[in-house]
C-alpha positions as CSV (number, residue, x, y, z in Angstrom):
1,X,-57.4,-148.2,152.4
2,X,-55.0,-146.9,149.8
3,X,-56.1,-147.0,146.4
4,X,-54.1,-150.2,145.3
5,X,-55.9,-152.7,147.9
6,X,-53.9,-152.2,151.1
7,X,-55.7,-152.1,154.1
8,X,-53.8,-149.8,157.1
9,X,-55.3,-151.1,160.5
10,X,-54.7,-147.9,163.4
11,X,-54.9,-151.0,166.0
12,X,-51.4,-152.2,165.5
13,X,-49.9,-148.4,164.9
14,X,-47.9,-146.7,167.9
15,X,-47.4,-143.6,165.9
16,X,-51.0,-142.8,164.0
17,X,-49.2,-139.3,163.2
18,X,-47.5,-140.1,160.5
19,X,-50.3,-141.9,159.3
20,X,-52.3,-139.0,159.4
21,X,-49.7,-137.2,157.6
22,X,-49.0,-139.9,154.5
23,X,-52.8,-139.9,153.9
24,X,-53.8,-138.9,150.0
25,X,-56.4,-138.3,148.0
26,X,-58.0,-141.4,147.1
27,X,-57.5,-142.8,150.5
28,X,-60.5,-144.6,151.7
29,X,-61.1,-143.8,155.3
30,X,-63.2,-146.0,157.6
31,X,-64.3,-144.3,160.7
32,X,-66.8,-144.7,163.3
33,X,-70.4,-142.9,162.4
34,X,-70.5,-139.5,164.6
35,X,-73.4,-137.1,165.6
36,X,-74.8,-135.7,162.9
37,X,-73.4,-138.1,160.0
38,X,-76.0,-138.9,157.0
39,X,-77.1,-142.5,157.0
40,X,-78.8,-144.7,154.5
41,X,-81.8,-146.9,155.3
42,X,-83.7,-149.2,153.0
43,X,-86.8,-150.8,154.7
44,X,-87.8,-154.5,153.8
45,X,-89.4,-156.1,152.1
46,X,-88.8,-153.3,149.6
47,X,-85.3,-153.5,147.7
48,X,-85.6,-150.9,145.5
49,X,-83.2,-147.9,145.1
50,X,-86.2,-145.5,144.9
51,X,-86.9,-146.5,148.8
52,X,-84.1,-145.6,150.1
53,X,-83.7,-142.8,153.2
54,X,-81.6,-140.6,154.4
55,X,-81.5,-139.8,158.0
56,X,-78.9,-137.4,160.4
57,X,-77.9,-139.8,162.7
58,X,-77.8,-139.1,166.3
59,X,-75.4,-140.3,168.2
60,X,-76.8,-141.9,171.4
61,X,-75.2,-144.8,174.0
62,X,-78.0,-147.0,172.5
63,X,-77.7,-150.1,170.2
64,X,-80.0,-149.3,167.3
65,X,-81.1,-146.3,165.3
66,X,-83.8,-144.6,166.5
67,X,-86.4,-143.7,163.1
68,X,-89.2,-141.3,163.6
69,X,-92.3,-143.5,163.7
70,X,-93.5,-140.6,160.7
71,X,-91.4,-142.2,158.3
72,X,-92.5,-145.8,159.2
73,X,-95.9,-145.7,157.8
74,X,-96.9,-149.4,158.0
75,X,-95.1,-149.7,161.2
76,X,-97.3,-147.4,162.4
77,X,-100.3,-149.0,161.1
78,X,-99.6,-152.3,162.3
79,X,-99.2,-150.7,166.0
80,X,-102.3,-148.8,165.8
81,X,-104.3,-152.2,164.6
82,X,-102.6,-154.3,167.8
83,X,-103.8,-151.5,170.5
């Protein structure tokens, strides 16, 4: 997205080259997450900012992101109580 509002969708571009080449700083990229990218998770019911995690993401052909059950206390609580 360039800094005045307009969007540039790659789907409808046959060249992206001279995309790539026209892009400045200030350009707002959107971009699939890749292996290793820093994500942010905040776990309800808590909406504070101070709750908030950072996790490497690993890229995997599933459909969710897998979290270390260490940083899911009460999840792990609950699951211990059900067994």
């Amino acid at each position: 997205m360039r800094p005045d509002g307009v969007k540039i969708r790659l789907d409808f571009v046959e060249d992206r080259s001279i995309i790539a080449d026209s892009l400045e700083v200030g350009y707002l990229v959107e971009r699939h997450l890749s292996d290793g990218d820093i994500v942010l998770f905040n776990r309800q019911p808590s909406l504070h900012q101070m709750s908030i995690m950072a996790h490497h993401f690993p890229c995997a052909t599933w459909k969710n992101f897998p979290i270390t059950p260490s940083v899911c206390p009460h999840t792990m609580q609950i699951l211990m109580v059900m067994k």
